[in-house]
C-alpha positions as a Python dict, from the first residue, in 0.01 Angstrom:
ca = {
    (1, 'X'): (0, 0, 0),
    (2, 'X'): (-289, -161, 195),
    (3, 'X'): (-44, -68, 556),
    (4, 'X'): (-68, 266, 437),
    (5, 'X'): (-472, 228, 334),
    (6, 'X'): (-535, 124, 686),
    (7, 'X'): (-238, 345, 918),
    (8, 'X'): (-413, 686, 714),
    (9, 'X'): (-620, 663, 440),
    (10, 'X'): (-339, 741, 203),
    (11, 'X'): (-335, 1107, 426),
    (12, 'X'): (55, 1211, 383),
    (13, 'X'): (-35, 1515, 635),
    (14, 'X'): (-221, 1251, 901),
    (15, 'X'): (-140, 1318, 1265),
    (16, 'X'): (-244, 1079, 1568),
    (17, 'X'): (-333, 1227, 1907),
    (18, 'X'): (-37, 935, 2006),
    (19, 'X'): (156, 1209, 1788),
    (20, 'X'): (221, 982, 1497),
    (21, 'X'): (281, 1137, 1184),
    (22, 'X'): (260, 1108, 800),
    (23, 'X'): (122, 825, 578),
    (24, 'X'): (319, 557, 733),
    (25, 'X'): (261, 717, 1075),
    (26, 'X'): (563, 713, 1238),
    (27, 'X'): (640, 880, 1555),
    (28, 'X'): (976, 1072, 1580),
    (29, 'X'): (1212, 818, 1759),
    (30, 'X'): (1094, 559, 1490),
    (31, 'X'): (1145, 768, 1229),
    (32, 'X'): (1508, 917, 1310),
    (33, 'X'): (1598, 528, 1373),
    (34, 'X'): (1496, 471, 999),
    (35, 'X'): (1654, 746, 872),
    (36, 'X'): (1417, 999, 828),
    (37, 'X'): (1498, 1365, 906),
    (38, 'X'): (1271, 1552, 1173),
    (39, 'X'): (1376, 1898, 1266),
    (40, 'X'): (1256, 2290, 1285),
    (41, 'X'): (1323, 2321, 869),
    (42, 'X'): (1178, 1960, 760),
    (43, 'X'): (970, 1652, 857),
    (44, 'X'): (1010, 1352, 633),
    (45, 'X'): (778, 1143, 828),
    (46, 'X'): (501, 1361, 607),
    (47, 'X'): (688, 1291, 296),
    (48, 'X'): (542, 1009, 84),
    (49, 'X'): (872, 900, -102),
    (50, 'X'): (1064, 901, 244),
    (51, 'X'): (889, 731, 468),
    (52, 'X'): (755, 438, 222),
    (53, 'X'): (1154, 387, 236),
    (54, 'X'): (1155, 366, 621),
    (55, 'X'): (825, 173, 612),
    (56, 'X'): (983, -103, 418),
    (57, 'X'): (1321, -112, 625),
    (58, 'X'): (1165, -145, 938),
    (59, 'X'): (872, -429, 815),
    (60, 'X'): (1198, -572, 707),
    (61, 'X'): (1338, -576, 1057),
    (62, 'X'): (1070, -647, 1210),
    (63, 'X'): (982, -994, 979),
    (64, 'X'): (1340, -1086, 1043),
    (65, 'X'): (1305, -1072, 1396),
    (66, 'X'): (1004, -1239, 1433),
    (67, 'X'): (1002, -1460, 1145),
    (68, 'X'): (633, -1418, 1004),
    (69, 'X'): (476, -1125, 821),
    (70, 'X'): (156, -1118, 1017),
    (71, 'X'): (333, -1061, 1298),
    (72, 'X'): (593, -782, 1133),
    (73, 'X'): (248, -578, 1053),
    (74, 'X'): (62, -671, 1390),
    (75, 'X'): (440, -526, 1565),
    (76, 'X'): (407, -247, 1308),
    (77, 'X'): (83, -134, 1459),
    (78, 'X'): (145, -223, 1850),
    (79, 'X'): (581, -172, 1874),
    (80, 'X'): (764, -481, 1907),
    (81, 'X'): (764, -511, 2270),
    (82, 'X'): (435, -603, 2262),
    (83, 'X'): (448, -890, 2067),
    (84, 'X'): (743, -1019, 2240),
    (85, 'X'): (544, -968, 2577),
    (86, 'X'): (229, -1183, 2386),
    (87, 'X'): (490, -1461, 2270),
    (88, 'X'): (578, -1550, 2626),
    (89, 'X'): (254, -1581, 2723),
    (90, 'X'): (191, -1902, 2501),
    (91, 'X'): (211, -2205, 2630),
    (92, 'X'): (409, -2379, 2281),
    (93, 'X'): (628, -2298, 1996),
    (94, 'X'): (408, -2409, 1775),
    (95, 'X'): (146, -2129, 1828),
    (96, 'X'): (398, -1914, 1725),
    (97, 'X'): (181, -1690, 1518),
    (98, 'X'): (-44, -1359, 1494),
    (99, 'X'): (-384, -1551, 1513),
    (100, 'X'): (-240, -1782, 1816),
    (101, 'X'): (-123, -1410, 1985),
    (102, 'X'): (-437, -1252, 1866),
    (103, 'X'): (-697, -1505, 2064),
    (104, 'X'): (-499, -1690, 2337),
    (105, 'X'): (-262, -1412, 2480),
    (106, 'X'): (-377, -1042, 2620),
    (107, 'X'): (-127, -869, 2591),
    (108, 'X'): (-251, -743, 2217),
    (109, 'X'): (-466, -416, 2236),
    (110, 'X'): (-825, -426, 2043),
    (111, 'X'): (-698, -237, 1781),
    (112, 'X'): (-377, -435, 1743),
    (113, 'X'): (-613, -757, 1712),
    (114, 'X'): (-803, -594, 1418),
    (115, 'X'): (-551, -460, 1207),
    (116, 'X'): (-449, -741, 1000),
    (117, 'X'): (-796, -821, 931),
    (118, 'X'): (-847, -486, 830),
    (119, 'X'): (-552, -513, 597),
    (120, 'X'): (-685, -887, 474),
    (121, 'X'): (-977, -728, 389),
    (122, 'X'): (-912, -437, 223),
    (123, 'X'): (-697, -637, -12),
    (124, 'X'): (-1053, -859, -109),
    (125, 'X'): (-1211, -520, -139),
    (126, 'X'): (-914, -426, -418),
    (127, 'X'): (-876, -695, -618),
    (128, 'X'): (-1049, -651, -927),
    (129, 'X'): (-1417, -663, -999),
    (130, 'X'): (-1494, -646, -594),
    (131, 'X'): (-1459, -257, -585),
    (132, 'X'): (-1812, -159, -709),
    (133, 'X'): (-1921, -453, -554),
    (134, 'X'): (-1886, -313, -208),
    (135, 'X'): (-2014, 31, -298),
    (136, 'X'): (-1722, 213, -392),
    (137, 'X'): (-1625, 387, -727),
    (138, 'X'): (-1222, 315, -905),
    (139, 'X'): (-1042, 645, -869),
    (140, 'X'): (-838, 705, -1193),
    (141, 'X'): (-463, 749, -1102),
    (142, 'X'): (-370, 1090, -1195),
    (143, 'X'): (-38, 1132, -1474),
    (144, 'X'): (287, 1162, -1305),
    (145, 'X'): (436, 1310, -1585),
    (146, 'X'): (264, 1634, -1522),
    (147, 'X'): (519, 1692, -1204),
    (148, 'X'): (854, 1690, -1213),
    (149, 'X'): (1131, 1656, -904),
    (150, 'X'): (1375, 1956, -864),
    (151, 'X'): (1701, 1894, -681),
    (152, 'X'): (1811, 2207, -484),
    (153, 'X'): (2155, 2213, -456),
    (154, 'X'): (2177, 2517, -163),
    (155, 'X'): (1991, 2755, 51),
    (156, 'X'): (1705, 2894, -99),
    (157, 'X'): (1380, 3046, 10),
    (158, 'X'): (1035, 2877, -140),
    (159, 'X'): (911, 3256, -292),
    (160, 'X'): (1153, 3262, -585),
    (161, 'X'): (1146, 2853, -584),
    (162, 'X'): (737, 2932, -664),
    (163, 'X'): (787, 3193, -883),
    (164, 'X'): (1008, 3023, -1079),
    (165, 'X'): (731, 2687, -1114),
    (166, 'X'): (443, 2947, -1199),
    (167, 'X'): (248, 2865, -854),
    (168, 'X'): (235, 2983, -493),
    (169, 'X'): (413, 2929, -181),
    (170, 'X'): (107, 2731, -71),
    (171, 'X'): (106, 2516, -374),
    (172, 'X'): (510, 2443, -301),
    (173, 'X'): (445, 2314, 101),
    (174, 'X'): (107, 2169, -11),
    (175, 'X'): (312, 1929, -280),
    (176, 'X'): (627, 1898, -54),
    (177, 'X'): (384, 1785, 283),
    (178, 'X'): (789, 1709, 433),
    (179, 'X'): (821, 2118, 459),
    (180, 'X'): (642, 2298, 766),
    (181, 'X'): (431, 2530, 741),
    (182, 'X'): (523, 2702, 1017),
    (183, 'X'): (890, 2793, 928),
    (184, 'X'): (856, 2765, 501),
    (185, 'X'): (1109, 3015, 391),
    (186, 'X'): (1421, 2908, 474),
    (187, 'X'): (1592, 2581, 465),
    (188, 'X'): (1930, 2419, 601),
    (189, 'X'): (2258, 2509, 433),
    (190, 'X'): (2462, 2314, 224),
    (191, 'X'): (2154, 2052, 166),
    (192, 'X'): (2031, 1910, -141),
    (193, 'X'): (1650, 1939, -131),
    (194, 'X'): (1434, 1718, -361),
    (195, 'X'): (1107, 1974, -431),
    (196, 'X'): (821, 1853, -634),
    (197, 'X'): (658, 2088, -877),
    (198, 'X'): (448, 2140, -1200),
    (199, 'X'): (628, 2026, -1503),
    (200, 'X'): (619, 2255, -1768),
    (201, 'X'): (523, 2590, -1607),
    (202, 'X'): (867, 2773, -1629),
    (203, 'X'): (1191, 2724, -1814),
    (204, 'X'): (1479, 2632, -1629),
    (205, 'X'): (1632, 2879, -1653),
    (206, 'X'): (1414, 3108, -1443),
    (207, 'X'): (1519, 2871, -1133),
    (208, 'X'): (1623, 3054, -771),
    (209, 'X'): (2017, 2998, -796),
    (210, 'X'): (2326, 3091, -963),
    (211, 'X'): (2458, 2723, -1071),
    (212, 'X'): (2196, 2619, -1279),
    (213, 'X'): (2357, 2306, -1414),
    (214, 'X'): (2346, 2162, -1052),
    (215, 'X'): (1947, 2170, -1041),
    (216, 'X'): (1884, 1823, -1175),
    (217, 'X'): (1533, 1820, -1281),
    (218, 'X'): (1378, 1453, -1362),
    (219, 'X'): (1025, 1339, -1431),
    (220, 'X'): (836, 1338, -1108),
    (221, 'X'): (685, 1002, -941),
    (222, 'X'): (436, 1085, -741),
    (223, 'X'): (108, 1016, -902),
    (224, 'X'): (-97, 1187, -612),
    (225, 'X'): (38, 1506, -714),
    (226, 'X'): (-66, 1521, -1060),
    (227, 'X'): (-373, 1699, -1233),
    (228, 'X'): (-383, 1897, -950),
    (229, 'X'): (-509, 1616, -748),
    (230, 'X'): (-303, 1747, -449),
    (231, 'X'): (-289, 1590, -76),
    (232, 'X'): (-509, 1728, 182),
    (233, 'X'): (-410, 2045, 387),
    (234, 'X'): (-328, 2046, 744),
    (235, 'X'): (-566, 2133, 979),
    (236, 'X'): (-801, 1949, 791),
    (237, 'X'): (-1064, 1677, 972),
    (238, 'X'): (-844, 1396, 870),
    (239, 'X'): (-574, 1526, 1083),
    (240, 'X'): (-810, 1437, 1355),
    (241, 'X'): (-788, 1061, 1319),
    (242, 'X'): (-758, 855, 1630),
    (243, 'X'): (-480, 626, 1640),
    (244, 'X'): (-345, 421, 1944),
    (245, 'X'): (-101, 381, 1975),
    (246, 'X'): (138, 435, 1626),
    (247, 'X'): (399, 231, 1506),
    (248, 'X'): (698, 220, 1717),
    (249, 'X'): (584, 314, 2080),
    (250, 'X'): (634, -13, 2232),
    (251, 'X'): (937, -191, 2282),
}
């Protein structure tokens, strides 16, 4: 959560001019290594659900590796060739750590140095009772239930998919941040695509395809989405943050 808080400002359409991408910002070879899809019809490193999954699996390689969690979000930040080039530059095992790395070694960028006292502090500034304290107001997390996940069991263009949720095309790529914008109409065959939309707006029955039994529609789960509290557009100014370099490039 805090990773996230500090890699984009909880922006699922964030892109670095190091051409990291997505909430977790992941550049494509880190992403494809962790399982996310990145092609001309979708880009998972912009879907929330997805790359949280990849997030975890590759802190989780990364703390196994190195063997301390300061150092799996410090290798997050920088790649994990740069903190094995910092580790041989101390003088003895016992240093073995992200503050040791962060003030006797050089081989850590500025921003690499800050970012877990970034993170450190923005969990003070959460915990409870400290967020007015430093000047900022609790945002009330938006109903989940209002959303619901559609499983698309084949090829299907997003018009009747919106007309069948009661909203626009827009709406559909705006909620699904994974689906370009570019190329929104048409999607890979024989794929089973995971669509978030309104709950409630249209009966099943009105949905794009012929087997209707296969769409298995569930209660949706990501909060973010509900009460129309939808994730910012691309193209917008936070696409411009500056991030160097992502997660991934080294190593």
């Amino acid at each position: 959560m805090y990773l996230a808080f500090i890699e984009s400002g909880f922006n699922p359409v964030a892109y670095s001019r190091a051409s990291a991408a997505g909430m977790f910002q992941f550049i494509k070879s880190t992403g494809k290594l962790y399982g996310l899809q990145i092609n001309r019809y979708v880009d998972e490193r912009y879907s929330p659900l997805k790359s949280v999954i990849a997030c975890r699996e590759y802190l989780h390689d990364l703390l196994l590796e190195l063997g301390s969690f300061t150092m799996a979000l410090s290798s997050y930040n920088s790649g994990a060739g740069k903190t094995r080039q910092a580790l041989r530059q101390l003088d003895s095992f016992r240093d073995r750590n992200f503050w040791s790395l962060r003030e006797k070694t050089t081989a850590l960028k500025r921003e690499t140095r800050e970012y877990i006292p970034q993170i450190f502090a923005a969990i003070v500034m959460a915990k409870p009772g400290n967020v007015k304290w430093f000047g900022f107001e609790d945002v009330p997390f938006p109903d989940a239930s209002q959303y619901r996940t559609i499983f698309v069991p084949q090829q299907v263009k997003l018009k009747p998919l919106a007309d069948a949720a009661g909203i626009s095309i827009a709406d559909i790529v705006t909620l699904n941040p994974d689906l370009p914008p570019a190329r929104p109409s048409r999607r890979p065959r024989y794929s089973i695509i995971r669509c978030l939309c309104p709950a409630g707006r249209k009966k099943r029955s009105n949905l794009p395809w012929k087997n209707r039994a296969a769409a298995d529609c569930r209660s949706g789960t990501v909060a973010a989405a509900a009460h129309g509290h939808l994730p910012p557009k691309r193209g917008g100014a936070s696409q411009d943050r500056q991030q160097d370099p992502p997660p991934g490039t080294q190593g």
